[in-house]
N, C-alpha and C positions, 0 to 999 in steps of 0.2 A: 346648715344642716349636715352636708358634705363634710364639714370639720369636727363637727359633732361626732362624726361616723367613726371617723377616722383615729380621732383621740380615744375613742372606743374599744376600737379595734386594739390601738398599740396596747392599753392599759390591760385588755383579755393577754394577750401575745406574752406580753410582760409579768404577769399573776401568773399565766401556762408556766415560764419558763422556773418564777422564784417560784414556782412547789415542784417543779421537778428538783432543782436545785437542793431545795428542804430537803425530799426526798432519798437524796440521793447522802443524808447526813445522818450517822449514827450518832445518837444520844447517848452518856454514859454520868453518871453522878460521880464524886468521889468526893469522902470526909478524912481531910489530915490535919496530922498534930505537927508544931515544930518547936524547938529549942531555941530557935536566933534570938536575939535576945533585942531586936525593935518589933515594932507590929509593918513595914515595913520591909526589913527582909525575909520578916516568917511569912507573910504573902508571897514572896516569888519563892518560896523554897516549899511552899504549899502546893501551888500552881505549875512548878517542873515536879512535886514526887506526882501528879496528877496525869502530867502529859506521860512520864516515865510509867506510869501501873498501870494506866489503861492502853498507850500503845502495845503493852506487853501479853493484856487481856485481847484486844482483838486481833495482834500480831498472830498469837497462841488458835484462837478459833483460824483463821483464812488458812495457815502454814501447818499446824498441828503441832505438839508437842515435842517429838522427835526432835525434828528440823530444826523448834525453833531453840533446844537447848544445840543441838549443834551448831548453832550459826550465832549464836549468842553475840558474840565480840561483834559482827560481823552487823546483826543488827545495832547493836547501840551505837555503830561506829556510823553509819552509812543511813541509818530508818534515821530511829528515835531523836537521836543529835539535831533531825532535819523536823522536827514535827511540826513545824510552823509551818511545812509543805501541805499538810491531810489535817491538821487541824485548824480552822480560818476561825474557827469561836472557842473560849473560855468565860466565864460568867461565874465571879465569885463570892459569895455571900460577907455579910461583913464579919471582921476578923473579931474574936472573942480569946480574954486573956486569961486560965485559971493557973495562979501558982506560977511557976517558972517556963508553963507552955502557951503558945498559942494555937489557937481552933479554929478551923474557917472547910468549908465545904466548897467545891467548883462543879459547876456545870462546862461540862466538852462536850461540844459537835466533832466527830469527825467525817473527813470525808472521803468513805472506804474506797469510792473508785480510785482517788487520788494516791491513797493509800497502797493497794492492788499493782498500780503502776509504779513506785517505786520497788515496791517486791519482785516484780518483773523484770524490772530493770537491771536489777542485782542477783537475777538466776535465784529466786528464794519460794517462786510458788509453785505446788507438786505440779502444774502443768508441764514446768520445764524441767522434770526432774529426768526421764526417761524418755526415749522415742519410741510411743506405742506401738504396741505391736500385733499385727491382725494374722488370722489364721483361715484362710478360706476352707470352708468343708462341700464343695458344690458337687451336686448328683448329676452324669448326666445320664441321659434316659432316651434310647430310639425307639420309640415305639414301629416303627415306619421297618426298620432291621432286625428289630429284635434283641435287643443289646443294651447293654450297659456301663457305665463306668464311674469308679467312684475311688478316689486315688489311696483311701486308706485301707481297701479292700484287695484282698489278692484274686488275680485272673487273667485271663488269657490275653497278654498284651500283643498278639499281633491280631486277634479279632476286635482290639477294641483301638487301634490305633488312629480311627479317624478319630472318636470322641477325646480321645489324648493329645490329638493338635491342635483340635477345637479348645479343649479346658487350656492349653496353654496361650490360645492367643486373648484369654479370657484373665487367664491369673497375670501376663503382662498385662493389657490395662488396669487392672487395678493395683498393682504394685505401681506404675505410675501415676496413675489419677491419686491414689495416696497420697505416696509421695511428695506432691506438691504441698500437701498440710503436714508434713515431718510428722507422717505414720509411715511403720515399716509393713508392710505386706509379706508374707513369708509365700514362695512359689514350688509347693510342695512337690511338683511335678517334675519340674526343672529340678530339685535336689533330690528326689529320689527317695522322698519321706514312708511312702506307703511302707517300704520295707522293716520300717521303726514300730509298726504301731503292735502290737501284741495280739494272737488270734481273739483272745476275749472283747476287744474294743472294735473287731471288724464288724459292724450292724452298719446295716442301711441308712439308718438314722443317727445323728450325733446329738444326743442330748440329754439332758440332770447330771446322773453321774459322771454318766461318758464322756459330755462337754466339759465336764470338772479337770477329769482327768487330759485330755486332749489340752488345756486349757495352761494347765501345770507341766507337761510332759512339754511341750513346746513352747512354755513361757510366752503365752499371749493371750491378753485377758479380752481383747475382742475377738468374736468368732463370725466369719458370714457363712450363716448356714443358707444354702441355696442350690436350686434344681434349673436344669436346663433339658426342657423338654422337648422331644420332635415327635411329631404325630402327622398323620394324614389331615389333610383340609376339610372342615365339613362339607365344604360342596366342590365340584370340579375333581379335575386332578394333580392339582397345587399340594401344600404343604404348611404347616405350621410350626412357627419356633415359641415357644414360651420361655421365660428367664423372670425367675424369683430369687430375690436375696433378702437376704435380711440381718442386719448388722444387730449382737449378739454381745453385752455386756454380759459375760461369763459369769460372774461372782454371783450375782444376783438372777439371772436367765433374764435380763430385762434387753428386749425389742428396744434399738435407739434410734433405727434407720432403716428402711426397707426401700426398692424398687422392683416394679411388675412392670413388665414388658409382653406385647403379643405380635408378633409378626405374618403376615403371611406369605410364602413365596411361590415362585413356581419354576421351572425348567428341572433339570437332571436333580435330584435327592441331595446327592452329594457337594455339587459343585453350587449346588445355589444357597444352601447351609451354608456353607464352607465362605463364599461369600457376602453374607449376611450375617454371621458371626465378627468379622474382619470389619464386616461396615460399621456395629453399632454396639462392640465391644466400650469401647473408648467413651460413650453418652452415658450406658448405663454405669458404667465406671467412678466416673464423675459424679455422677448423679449423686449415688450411694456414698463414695467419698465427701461430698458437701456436705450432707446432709448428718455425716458422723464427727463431720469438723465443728459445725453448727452444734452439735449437741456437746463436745470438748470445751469450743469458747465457753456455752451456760454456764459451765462446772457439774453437766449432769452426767459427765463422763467419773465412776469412782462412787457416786453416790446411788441412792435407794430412793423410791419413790414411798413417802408416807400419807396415807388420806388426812385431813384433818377435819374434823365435824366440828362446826358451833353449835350451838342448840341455845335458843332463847327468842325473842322478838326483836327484829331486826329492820331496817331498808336498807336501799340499795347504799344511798353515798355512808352510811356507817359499815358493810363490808367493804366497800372498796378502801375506805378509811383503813381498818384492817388489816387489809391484803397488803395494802400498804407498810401497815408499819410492821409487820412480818418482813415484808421484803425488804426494808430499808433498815428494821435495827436487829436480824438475828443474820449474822454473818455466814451461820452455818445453812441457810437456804440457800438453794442456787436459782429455784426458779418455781412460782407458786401460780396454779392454773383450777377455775372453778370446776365444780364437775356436775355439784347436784343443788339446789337452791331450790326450800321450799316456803312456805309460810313461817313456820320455825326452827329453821338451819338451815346451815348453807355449809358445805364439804368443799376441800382444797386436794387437790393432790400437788404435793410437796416434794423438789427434789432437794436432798438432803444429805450430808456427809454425817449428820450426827444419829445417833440411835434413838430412839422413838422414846425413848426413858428421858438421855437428855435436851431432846427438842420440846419436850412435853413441859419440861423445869424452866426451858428461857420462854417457851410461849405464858408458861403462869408469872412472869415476870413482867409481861408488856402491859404500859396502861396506855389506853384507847380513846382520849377523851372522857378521859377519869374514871371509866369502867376497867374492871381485872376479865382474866380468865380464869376459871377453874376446873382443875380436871375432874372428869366423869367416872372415864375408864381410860386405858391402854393399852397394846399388845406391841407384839412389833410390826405391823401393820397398819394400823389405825389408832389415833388418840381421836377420843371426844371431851371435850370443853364445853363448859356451860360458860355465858359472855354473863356476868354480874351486873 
């Protein structure tokens, strides 16, 4: 019985592993013609234009167009020549003769992680193109003094000189805790930036336009807009520190990271701040910096989040089927998470490099276990599909 259990067990283990493996395979069809003149070598001359036009088609989605005419030599020489690396299956129909050509169609798996890491490897995918670059925008706020400071704003810098030791032992950790994931931190403090910014963009708050503009003027597309607050303690005669950030894909205003913090201290105002800023500078640092690294690895660093609505009669393992092959044969998802599920639809939000026009065109191209999608409507925020 024990053996029974056991071979059980391996045979689930083994099933888990070959569909993540499946999964992990994009599907591609391709129909060529050749001139060789056996049936013979118009098969391998079928089976390389095959390997050659579709690495070229998913090279094209992962890299984008730009990159990939510029690096053209570069891939054929170093990717494509290698595809028997990212492609492990071909599967070709049988060969058909009209006239002086022959016909035959191929079925390719490929295997994009596989894929991904030779791009990597070769400085070819936009993560390695630039060393991001962050822009802290942080308030800080005494309630306790009466004071303020906020470093794109001009004021009284010798009344605000503690909160400008405190912002800088704050803007050092996170140019380090950065750092460690090759983002650059810009330390507006320490260079003396306030003086740059233009009296129309000094507001309290940084954001829509003004994040636009702040975003371009200093060439960094990520912003931590964040407040560091001191107030009085609710009870006693202690004190409170508050600390919010929130890490700020500029292009789009989308939230990709955030940490809250609540402390509470007591002894002298100053010196116990001052203290306590120096303790826990370097956690929340980190923190906020992981958790904007984690979002870079996804590839939801760059891209937009789009909803996607099914609509139709449904259960559960036919979406996750779905979600599935979303996530496995459209190259331009980075990362597909549920949001709403009902009796008849179920919603994704979707991170995406591509426009909602053309994510809409590869999703009516997936078949599902022999059902299509068809679109409903569109905007740039939402597509709905009806599942067929």
């Amino acid at each position: 019985m024990r053996h029974a259990s056991l071979i059980g067990l391996f045979v689930l283990l083994f099933s888990s592993s070959l569909f993540a493996q499946q999964a992990e395979l994009l599907e591609r069809n391709f129909a060529g013609v050749s001139k060789e003149t056996t049936p013979q070598a118009a098969k391998s001359d079928i089976q390389n234009q095959a390997s050659q036009k579709i690495s070229e088609e998913v090279i094209r989605d992962l890299i984008g167009e730009e990159r990939f005419n510029k690096n053209k030599a570069l891939i054929n020489s170093k990717i494509i020549r290698n595809s028997a690396r990212y492609i492990p299956f071909q599967k070709p129909s049988p060969i058909t003769q009209e006239g002086e050509e022959f016909k035959m169609s191929v079925s390719v798996k490929v295997s994009v992680r596989d894929l991904k890491q030779m791009l990597q490897d070769n400085s070819l995918l936009n993560e390695n193109d630039t060393l991001p670059v962050v822009l802290p925008v942080i308030s800080w706020v005494d309630r306790v003094e009466g004071r303020a400071y906020r470093w794109w704003q001009t004021g009284d810098k010798n009344s605000q000189g503690f909160l400008i030791k405190q912002g800088r032992t704050l803007e050092e950790a996170l140019r380090s805790s950065f750092q460690k994931n090759n983002f650059f931190v810009i330390k507006p403090l320490e260079a003396g930036l306030g003086s740059n910014v233009p009296s129309g963009f000094q507001n309290e708050k940084i954001a829509g336009e003004d994040a636009q503009f702040f975003a371009q003027y200093f060439n960094a597309p990520v912003m931590i807009d964040g407040q560091v607050l001191m107030n009085k303690a609710d009870k006693g005669n202690g004190y409170r520190i508050e600390i919010r950030m929130t890490a700020i894909q500029v292009s789009n205003q989308r939230p990709i990271a955030d940490v809250s913090r609540r402390y509470d201290i007591e002894g002298s105002f100053e010196g116990a701040v001052d203290k306590k800023i120096r303790e826990v500078s370097e956690a929340v640092a980190n923190d906020l910096a992981s958790q904007v690294f984690e979002a870079w690895q996804r590839g939801s660093l760059g891209t937009s989040v789009v909803r996607v609505t099914i609509t139709g009669k449904h259960n559960l393992p036919s979406m996750e089927a779905l979600k599935e092959r979303i996530r496995s044969q459209l190259t331009q998802v980075k990362n597909i998470r549920e949001r709403l599920v009902s009796s008849d639809s179920v919603s994704f939000e979707v991170d995406t490099a591509a426009s909602s026009t053309e994510l809409a065109g590869k999703l009516e191209t997936l078949d599902v276990n022999g059902q299509k999608l068809m679109k409903v409507s569109e905007n740039r925020d939402e597509i709905v599909l009806k599942l067929q």
